[in-house]
Structures are given as structure tokens and as C-alpha cells.
MARROTOR-5531 format. One line per field, with one value per residue: chain; x, y, z of N, C-alpha, C in turn; residue in one letter. Coordinates in Angstrom, 3 decimals, m for minus. Example, Ala and Ser with C-alpha at 12.3 -4.5 7.8 and 13.67 -1.06 7.14 Angstrom:
ch = A, A .
n.X = 13.190, 12.850 .
n.Y = m5.690, m2.250 .
n.Z = 7.800, 7.080 .
ca.X = 12.300, 13.670 .
ca.Y = m4.500, m1.060 .
ca.Z = 7.800, 7.140 .
c.X = 13.200, 12.900 .
c.Y = m3.300, 0.030 .
c.Z = 7.800, 7.870 .
aa = A, S .
//
This chain:
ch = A, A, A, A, A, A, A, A, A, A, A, A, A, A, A, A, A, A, A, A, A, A, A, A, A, A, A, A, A, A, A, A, A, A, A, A, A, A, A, A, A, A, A, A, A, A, A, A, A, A, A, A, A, A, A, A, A, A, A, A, A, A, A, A, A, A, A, A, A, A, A, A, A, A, A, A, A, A, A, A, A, A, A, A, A, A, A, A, A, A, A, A, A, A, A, A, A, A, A, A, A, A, A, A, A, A, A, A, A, A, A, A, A, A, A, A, A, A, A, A, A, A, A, A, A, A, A, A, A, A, A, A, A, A, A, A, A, A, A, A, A, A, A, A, A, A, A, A, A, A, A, A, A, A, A, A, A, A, A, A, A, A, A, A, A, A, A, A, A, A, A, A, A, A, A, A, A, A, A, A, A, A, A, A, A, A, A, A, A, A, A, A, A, A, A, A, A, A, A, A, A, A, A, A, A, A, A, A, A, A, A, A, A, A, A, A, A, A, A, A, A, A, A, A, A, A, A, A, A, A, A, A, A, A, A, A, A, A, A, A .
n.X = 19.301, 16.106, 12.922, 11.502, 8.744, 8.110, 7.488, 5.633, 3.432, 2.884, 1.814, 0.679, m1.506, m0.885, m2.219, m3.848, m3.001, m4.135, m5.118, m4.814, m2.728, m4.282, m3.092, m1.956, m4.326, m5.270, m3.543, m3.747, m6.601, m6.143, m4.591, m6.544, m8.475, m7.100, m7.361, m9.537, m8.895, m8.216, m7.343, m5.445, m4.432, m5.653, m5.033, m3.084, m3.666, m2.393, m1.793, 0.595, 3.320, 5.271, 8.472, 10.426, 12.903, 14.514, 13.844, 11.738, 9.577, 6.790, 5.108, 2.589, 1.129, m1.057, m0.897, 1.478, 4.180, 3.601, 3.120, 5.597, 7.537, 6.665, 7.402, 9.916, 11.036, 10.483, 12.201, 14.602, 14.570, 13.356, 11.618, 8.412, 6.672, 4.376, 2.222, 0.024, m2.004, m4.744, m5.073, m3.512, m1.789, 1.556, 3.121, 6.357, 7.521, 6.907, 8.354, 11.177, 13.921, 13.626, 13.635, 11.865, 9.735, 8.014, 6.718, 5.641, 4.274, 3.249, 0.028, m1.756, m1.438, m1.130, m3.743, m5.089, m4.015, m4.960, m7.763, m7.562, m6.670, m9.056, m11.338, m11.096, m9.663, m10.725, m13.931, m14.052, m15.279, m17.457, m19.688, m23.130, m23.672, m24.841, m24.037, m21.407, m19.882, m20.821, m19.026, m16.427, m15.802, m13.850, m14.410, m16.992, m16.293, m14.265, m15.978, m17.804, m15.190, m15.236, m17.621, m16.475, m14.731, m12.168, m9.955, m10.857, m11.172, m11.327, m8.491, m6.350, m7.061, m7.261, m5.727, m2.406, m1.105, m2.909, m2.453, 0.781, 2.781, 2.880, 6.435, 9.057, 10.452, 12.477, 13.155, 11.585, 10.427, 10.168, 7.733, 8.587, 11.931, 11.693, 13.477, 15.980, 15.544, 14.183, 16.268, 17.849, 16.007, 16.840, 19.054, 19.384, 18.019, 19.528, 19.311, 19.850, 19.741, 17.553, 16.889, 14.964, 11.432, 8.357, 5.239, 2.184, 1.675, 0.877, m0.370, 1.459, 1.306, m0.578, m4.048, m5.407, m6.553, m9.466, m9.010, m10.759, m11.228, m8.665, m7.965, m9.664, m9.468, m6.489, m7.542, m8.660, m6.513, m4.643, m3.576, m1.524, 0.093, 1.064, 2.330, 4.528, 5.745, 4.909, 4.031, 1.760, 1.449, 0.735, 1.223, 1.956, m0.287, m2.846, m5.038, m4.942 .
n.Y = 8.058, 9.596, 8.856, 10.986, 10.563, 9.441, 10.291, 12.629, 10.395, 9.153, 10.946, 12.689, 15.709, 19.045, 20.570, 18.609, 15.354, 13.150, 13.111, 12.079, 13.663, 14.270, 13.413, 10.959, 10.147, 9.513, 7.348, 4.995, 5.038, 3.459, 1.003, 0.255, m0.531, m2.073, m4.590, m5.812, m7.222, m10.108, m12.726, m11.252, m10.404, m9.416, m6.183, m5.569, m3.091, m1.061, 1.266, 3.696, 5.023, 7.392, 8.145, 10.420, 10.931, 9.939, 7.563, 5.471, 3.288, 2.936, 0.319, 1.120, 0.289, 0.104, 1.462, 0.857, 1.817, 4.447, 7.174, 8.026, 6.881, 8.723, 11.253, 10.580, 10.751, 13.207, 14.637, 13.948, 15.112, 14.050, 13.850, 13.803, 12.449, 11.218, 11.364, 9.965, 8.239, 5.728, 2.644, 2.069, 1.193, 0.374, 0.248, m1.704, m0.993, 1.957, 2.379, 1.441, 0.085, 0.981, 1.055, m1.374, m0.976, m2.399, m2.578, m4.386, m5.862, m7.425, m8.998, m9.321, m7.146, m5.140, m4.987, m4.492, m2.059, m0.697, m0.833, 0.994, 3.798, 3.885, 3.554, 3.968, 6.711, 8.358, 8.226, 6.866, 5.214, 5.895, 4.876, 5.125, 7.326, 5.280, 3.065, 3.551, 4.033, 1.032, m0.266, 0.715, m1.530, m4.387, m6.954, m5.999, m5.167, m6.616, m8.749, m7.456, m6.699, m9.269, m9.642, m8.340, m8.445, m9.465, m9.582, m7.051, m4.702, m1.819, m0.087, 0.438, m2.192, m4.197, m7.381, m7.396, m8.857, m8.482, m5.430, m5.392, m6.640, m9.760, m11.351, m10.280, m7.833, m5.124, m4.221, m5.043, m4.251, m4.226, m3.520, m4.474, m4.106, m1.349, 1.095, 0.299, m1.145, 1.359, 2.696, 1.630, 1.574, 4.053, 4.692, 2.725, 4.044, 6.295, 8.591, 10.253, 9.584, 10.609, 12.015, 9.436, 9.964, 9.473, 9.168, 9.206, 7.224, 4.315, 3.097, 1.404, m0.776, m3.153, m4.174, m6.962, m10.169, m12.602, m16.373, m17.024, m14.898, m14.048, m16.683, m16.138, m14.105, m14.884, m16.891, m15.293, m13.892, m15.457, m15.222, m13.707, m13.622, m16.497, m15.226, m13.699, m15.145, m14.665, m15.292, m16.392, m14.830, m16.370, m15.661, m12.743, m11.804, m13.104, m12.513, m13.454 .
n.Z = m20.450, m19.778, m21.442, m23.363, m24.023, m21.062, m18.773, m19.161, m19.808, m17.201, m14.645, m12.077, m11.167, m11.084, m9.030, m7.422, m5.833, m6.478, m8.892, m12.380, m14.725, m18.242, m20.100, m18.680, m17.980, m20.120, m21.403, m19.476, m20.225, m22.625, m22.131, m20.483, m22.634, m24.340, m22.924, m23.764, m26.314, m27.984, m26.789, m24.768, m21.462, m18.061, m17.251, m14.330, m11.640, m9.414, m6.435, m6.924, m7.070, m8.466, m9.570, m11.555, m11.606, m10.266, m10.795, m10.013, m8.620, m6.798, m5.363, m3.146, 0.243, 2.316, 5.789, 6.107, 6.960, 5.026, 5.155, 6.918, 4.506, 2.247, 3.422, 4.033, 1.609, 0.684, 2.021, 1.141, m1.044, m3.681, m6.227, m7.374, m9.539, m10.392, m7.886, m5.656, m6.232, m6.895, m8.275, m10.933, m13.706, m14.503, m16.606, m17.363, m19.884, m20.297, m17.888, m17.904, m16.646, m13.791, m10.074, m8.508, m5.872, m2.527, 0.511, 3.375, 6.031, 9.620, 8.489, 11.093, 12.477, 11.065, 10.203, 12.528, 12.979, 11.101, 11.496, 13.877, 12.910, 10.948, 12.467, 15.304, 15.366, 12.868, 11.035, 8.854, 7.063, 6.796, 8.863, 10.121, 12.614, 15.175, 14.676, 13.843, 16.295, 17.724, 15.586, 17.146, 18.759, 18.860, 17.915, 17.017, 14.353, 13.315, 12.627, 10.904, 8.858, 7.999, 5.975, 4.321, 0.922, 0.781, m1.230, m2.651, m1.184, 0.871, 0.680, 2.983, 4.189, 2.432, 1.047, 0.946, m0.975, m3.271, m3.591, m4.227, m6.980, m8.622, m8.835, m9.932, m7.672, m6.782, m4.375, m1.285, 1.273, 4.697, 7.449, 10.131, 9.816, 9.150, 8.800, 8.338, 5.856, 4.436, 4.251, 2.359, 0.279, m0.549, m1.251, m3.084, m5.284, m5.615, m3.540, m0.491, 2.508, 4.513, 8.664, 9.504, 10.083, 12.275, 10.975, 11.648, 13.538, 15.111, 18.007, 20.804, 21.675, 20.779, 20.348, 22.189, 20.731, 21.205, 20.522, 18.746, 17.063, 16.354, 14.409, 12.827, 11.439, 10.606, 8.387, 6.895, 5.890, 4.774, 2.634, 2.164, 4.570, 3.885, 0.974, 2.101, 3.814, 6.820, 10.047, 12.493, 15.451, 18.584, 20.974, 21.270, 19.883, 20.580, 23.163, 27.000 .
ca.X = 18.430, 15.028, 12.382, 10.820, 7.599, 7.465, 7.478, 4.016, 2.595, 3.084, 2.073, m0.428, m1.663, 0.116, m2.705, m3.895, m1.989, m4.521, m5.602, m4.088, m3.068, m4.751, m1.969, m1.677, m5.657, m5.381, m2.373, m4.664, m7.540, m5.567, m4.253, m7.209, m9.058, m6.337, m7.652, m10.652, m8.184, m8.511, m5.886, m4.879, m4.743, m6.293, m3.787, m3.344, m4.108, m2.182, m1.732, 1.778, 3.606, 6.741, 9.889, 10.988, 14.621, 14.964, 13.399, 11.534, 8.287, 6.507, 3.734, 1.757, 0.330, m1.574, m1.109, 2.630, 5.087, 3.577, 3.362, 6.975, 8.147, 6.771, 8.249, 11.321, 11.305, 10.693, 13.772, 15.736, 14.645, 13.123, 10.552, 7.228, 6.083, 3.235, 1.979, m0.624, m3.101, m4.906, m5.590, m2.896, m1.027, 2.769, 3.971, 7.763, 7.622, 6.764, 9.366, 12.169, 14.969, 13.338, 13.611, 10.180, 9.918, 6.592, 6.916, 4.514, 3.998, 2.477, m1.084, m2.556, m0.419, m1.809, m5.307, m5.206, m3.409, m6.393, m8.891, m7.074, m6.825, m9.961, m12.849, m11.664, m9.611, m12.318, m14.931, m13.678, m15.971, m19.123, m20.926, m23.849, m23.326, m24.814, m23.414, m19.678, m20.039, m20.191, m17.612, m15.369, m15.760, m12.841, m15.102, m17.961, m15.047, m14.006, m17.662, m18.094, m15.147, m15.548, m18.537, m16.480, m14.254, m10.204, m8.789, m11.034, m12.196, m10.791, m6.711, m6.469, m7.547, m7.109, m4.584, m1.002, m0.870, m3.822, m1.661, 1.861, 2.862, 3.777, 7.226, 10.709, 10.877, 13.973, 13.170, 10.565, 10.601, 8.974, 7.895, 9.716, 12.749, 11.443, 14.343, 16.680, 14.961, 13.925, 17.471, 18.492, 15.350, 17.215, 20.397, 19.245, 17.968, 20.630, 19.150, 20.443, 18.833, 17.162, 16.379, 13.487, 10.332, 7.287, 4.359, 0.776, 1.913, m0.125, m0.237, 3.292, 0.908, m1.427, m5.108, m5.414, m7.317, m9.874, m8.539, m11.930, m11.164, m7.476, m8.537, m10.668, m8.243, m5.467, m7.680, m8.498, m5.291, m3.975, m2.717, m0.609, 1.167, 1.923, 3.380, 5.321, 6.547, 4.664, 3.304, 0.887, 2.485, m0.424, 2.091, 1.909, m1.934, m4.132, m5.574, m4.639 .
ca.Y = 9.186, 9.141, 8.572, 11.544, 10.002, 8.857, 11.934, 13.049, 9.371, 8.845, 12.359, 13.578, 17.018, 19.351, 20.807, 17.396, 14.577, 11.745, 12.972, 12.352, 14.437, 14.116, 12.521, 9.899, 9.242, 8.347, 5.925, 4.424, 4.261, 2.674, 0.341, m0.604, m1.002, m3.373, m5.813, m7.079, m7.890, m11.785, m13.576, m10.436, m10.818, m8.074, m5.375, m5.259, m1.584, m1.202, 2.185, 3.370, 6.611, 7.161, 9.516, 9.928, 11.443, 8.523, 5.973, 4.445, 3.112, 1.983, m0.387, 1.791, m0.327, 1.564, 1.127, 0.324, 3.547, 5.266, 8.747, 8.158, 6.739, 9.568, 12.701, 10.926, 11.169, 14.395, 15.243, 13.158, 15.833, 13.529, 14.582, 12.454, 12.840, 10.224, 11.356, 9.756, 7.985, 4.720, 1.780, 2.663, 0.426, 1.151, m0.985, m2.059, m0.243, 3.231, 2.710, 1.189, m0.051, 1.588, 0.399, m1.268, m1.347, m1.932, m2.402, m5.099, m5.708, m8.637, m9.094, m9.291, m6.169, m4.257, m5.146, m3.879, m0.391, m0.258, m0.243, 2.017, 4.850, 4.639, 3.559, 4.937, 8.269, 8.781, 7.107, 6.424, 4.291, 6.636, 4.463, 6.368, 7.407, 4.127, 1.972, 3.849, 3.591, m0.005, m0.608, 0.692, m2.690, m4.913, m7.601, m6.105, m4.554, m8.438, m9.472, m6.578, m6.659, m10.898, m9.797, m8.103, m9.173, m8.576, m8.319, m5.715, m3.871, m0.569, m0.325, 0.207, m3.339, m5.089, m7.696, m6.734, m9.419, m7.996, m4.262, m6.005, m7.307, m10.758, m10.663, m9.614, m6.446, m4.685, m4.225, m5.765, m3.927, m4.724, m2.589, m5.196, m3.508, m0.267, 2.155, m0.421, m1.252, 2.638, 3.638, 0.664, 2.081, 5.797, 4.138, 2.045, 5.561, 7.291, 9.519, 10.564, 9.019, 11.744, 11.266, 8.920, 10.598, 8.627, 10.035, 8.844, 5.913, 3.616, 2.595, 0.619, m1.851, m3.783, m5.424, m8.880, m10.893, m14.111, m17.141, m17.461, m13.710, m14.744, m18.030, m15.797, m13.159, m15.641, m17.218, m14.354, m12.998, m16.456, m15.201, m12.786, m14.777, m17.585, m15.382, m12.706, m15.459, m14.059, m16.267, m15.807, m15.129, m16.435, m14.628, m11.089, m11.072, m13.457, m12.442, m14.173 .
ca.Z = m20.753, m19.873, m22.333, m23.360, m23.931, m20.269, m17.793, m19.534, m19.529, m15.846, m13.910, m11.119, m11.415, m9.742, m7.794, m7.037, m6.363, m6.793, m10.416, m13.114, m16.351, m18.890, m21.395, m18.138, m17.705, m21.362, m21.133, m18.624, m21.204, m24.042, m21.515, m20.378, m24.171, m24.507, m22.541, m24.940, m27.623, m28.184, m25.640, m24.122, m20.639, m17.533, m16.897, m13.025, m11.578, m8.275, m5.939, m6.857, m7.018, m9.375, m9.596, m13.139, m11.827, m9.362, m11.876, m8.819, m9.064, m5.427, m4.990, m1.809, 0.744, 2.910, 6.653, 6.300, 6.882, 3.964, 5.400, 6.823, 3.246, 1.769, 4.474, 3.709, 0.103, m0.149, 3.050, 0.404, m2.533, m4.333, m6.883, m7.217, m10.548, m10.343, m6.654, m4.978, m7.630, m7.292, m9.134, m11.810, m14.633, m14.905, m17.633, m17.560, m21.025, m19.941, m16.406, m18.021, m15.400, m12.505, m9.330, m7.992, m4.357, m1.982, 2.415, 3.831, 7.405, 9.576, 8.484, 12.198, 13.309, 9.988, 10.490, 13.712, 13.093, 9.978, 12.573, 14.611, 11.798, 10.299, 12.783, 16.512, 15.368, 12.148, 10.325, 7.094, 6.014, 6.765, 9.200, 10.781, 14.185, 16.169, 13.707, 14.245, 18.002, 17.799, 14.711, 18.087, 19.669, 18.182, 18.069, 15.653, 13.575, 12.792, 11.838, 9.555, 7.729, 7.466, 4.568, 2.641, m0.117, 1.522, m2.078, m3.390, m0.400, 0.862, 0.578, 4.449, 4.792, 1.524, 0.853, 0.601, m2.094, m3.931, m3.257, m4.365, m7.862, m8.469, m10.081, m9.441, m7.047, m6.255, m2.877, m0.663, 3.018, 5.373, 8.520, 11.140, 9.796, 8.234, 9.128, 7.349, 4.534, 3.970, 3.842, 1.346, m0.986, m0.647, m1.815, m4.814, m6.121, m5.241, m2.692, 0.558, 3.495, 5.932, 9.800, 9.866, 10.333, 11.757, 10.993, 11.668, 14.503, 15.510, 19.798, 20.074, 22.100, 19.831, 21.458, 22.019, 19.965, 21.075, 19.764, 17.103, 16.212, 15.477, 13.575, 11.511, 10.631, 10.122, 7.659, 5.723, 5.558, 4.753, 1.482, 2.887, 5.690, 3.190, 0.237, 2.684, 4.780, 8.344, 10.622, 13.174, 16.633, 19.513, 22.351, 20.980, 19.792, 21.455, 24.880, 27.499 .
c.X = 16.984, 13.845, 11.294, 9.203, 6.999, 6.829, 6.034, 2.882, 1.896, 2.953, 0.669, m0.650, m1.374, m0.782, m3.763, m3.852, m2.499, m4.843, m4.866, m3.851, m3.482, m4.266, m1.338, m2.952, m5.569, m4.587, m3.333, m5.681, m7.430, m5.227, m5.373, m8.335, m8.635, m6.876, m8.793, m10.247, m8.293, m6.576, m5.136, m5.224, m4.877, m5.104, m3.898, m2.905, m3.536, m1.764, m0.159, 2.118, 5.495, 7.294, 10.542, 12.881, 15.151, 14.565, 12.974, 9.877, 7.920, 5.634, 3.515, 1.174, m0.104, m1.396, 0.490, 3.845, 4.796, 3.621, 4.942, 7.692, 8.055, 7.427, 9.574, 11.778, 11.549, 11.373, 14.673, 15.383, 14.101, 11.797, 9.503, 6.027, 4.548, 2.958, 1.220, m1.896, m3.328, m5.845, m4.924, m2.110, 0.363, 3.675, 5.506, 8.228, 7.748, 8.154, 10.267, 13.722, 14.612, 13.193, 12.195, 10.346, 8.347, 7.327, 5.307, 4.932, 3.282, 1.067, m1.993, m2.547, m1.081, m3.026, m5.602, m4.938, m4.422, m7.515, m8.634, m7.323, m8.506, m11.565, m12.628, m10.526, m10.582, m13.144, m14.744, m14.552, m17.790, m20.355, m22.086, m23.819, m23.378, m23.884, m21.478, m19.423, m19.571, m19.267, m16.840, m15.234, m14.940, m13.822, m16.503, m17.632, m15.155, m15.557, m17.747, m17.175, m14.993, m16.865, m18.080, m15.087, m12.656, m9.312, m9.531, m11.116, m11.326, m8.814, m6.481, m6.456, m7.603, m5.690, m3.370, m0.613, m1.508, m3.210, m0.144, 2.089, 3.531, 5.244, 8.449, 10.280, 12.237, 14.170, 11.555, 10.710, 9.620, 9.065, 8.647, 11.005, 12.951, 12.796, 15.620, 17.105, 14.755, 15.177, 18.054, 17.768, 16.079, 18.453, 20.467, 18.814, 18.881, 20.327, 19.991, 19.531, 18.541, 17.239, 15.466, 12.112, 9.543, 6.140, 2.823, 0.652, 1.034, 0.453, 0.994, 2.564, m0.160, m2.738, m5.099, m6.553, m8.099, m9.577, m9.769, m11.220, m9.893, m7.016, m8.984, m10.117, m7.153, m6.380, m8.406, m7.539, m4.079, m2.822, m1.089, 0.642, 1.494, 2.939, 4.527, 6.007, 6.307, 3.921, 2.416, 1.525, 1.604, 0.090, 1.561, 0.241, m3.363, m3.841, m5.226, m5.999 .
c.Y = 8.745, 9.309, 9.817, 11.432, 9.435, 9.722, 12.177, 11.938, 8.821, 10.190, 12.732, 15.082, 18.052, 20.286, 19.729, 16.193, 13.404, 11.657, 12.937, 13.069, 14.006, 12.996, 11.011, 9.100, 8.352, 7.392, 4.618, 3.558, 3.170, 0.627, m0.699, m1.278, m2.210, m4.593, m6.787, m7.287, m9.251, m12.037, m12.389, m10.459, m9.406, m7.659, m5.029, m3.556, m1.686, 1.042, 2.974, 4.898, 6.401, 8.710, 8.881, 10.284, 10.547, 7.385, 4.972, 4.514, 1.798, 1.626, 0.381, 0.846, 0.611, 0.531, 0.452, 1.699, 4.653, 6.638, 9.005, 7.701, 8.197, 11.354, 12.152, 11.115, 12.419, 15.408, 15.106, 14.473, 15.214, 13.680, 13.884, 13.209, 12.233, 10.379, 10.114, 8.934, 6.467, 3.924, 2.537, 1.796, 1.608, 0.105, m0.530, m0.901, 1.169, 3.558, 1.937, 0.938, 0.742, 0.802, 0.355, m1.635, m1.452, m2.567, m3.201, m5.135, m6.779, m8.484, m8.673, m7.757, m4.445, m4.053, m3.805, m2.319, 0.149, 0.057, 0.918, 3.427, 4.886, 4.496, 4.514, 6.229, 8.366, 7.889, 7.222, 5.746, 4.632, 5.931, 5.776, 5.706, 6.246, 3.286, 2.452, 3.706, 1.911, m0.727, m0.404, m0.172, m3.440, m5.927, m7.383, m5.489, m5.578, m8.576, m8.903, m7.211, m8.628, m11.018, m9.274, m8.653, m8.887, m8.691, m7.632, m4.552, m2.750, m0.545, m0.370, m1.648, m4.464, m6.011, m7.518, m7.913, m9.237, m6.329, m4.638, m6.864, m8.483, m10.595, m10.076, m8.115, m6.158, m4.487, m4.224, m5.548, m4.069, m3.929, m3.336, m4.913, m2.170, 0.423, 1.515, m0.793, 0.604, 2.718, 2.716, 1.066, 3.281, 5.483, 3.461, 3.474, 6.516, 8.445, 9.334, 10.339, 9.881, 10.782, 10.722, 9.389, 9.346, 9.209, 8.582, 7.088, 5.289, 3.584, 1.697, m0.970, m2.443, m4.303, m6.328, m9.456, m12.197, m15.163, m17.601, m16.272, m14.042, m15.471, m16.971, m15.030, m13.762, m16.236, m16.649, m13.961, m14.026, m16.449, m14.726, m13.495, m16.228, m16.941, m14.550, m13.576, m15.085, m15.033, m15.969, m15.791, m14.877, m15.377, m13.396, m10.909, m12.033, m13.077, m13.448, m14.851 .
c.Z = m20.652, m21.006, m22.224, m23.502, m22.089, m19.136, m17.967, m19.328, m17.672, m15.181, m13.085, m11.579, m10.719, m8.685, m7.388, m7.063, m6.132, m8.066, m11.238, m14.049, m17.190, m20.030, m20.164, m18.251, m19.138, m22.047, m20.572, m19.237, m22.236, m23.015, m21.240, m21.501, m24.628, m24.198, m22.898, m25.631, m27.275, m27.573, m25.099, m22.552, m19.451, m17.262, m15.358, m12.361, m9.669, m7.802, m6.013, m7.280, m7.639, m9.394, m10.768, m13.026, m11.302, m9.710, m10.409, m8.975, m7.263, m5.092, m3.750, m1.500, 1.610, 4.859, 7.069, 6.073, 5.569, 3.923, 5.791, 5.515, 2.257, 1.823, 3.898, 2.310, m0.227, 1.343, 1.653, m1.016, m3.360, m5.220, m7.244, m8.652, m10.770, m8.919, m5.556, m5.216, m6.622, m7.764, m10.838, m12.528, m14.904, m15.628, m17.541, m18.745, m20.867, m18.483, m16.838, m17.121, m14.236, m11.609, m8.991, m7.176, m3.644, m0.398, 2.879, 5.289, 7.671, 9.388, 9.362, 12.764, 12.127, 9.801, 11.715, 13.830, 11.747, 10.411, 13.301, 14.133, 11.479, 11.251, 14.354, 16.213, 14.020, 12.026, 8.882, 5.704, 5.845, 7.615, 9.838, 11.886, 15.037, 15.561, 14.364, 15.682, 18.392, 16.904, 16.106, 18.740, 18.674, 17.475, 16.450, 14.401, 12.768, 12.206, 10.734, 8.478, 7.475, 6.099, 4.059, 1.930, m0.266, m0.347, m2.990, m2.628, 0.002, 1.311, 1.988, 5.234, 3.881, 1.898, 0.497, m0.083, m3.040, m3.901, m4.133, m5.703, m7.521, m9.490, m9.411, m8.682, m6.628, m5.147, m2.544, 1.039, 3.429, 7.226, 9.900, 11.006, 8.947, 7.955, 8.195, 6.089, 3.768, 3.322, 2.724, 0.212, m1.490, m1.677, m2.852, m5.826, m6.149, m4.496, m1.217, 1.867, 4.449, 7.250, 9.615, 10.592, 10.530, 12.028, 11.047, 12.309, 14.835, 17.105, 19.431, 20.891, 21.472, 20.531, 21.577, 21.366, 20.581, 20.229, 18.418, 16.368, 15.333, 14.452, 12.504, 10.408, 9.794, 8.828, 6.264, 5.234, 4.979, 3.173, 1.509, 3.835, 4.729, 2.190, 0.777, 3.686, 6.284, 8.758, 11.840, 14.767, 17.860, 21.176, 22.021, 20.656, 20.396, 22.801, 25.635, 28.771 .
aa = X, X, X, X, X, X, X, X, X, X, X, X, X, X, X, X, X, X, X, X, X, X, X, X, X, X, X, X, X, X, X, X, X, X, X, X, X, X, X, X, X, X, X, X, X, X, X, X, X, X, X, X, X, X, X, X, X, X, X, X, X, X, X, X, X, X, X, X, X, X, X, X, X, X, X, X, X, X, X, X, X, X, X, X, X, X, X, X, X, X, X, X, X, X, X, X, X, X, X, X, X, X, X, X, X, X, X, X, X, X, X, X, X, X, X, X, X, X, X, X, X, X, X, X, X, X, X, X, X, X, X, X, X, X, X, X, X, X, X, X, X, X, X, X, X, X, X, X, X, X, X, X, X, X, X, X, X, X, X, X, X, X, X, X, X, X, X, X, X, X, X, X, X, X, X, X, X, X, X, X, X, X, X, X, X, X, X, X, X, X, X, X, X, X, X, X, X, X, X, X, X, X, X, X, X, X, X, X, X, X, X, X, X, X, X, X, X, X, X, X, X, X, X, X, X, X, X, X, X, X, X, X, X, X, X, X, X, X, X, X .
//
């Protein structure tokens, strides 16, 4: 039986599904008050979207089937009580035996489909006009984001270990076998696995990379490719 206390703690608003309710923002607050108590330690605030009937709670990375994870959720019926929020604390306490699942992807391959999305179909990040012109060169893309700070900076492009709790997950997919992994998340909840929808594709051919640009990426992203196990593969993304 689920915990009547939790449904209300954990909830988007139902005409929009990044805010929270009111009796969640102030879960949130308490939560985070907490953390000047003497030896209390920071409460980590990740992007995550919960179903209180399917007790499933899913670290969001952004840039990794999340529009197809989410079409198929709600083929599957599945009701998303906590929508779309982030930077959100979901204590064990409040999600009690729920499955926690998040979907990483290779670093280089995620970078690349982050650029794709937000600098040449929009501008996401608001440059002005000359400025967005040349963000479209791969090249002064890399420079830029090399000043800023990959695990705070915009989810698109942050670290999917800075995105990703440390810590037992129940499932850990990963887009090299999305369609696989999806249907194994449907099945620990007990949902019913739809057709696979993919929504918001990236090119199925990736750019090539200069071996500095590569170097540079690889060693930002170095967190990533050590704790996910991906390695850098010079065939598929450096230029030839």
C-alpha cells in the first residue's frame, strides 16, 4: 500500500509539469534546511520524474531517449505523478521500494547530438545572432563549452555522472541498447511494453572530430567514460 503521505510530497502541477505543488516545493524546502544541521551532509538534487502507481523513480538525462522513454510511458498507461521537474531530492523515505532507473549513452556520441539539438536546430542557450552563427562551427562549439563547468552547466551537456546517483539502481540503460533496456524498465513496473517510438532523433551519422578536439572532450568527459564503462572509439569519431 502506498504511503499516503507520499503521492502529495512528490507531484508536478497538473497544468505544468516542471512546477511543483506546493506540499512538494515544501518537502524540497525542509529538505534542503536540513542541510545546515551540524554533520548533516548536502542532499543531491537530480532531474527525475516519478509514478506513484508504478513506484518508479527515473534519474532524466537529457539527450538520451528521453522523449522516446517518456511517449512510451504514457503508450504503457503509465501515470507520471512527479512530471518533468529539475533539480529535485527524492529520498528513499518518501519512494519506498521503487524501482530507480536512469539511460546513459557514450559521452562523445551525446555531446555531439547536444550540439545538434540545441545550437544548429535552435539556440538554446540565447547566443546573439553572430555569436549563434559561429557556435554552428563544431570547432567553436568545443572551445565554448571547454569554459564552462560540465557538472553544473546546462543538463543537455552536463555530466551523466553529475545527472546519475551513486548507489544501487535497478536498472541502468543505456542507449547502445535502448529498445532492450526500455522494455526491461516496462517489465520491472509492470507495464506493458508499447511499439518503440523515437522521437526527437538525432542524424544516425555523427561528425568527425580532430584528434585535439577528441583529446579534449575525452578529457572532460573523463568521468563519465570511466564510471559507465565507455571508451573512446577513434574509428567512429575522429576524422580521418
Amino acid at each position: 500500500m502506498i504511503s499516503t503521505l507520499t503521492r502529495p510530497l512528490l507531484r508536478t502541477a497538473n497544468d505544468d509539469r516542471r512546477r511543483l505543488t506546493r506540499p512538494s516545493a515544501g518537502l524540497q524546502k525542509v529538505i534542503r534546511a536540513a542541510e545546515h544541521f551540524p554533520l548533516s551532509t548536502p542532499a543531491s538534487r537530480y532531474n527525475i520524474t516519478v509514478s506513484h502507481s508504478h513506484r518508479l523513480v527515473w534519474f532524466r538525462v537529457a539527450k538520451v531517449g528521453t522523449r522516446s522513454i517518456f511517449e512510451s510511458l504514457r503508450q504503457a498507461d503509465v501515470s507520471l505523478d512527479l512530471e518533468e521537474p529539475f533539480g529535485v531530492n527524492a529520498p528513499r523515505a518518501v519512494t519506498p521500494g521503487y524501482i530507480r532507473a536512469a539511460f546513459v549513452r557514450n559521452p562523445i556520441d551525446r555531446f555531439l547530438s547536444g550540439w545538434q539539438s540545441t545550437v544548429l536546430k535552435l539556440n538554446h542557450f540565447d547566443f546573439e545572432a553572430s555569436e549563434h552563427e559561429a557556435m554552428k562551427d563544431l570547432g567553436n562549439f568545443i572551445d565554448w563549452f571547454a569554459g564552462q563547468d560540465a557538472a553544473t552547466c546546462d543538463p543537455h551537456l552536463r555530466l551523466q555522472s553529475a545527472l546519475v546517483p551513486e548507489g544501487r539502481l535497478d536498472l541502468l540503460g543505456r542507449m547502445e541498447t535502448f529498445g532492450d533496456d526500455l522494455s526491461r524498465l516496462l517489465g520491472l513496473i509492470g507495464a506493458e511494453a508499447p511499439s518503440l517510438p523515437q522521437v526527437n532523433a538525432s542524424p544516425s551519422r555523427p561528425p568527425r572530430l580532430t584528434r585535439s578536439q577528441l583529446d579534449l572532450l575525452a578529457s572532460i568527459y573523463r568521468p563519465d567514460f570511466v564510471r559507465f564503462g565507455y571508451s573512446v572509439d577513434r574509428s567512429v569519431h575522429e576524422e580521418r
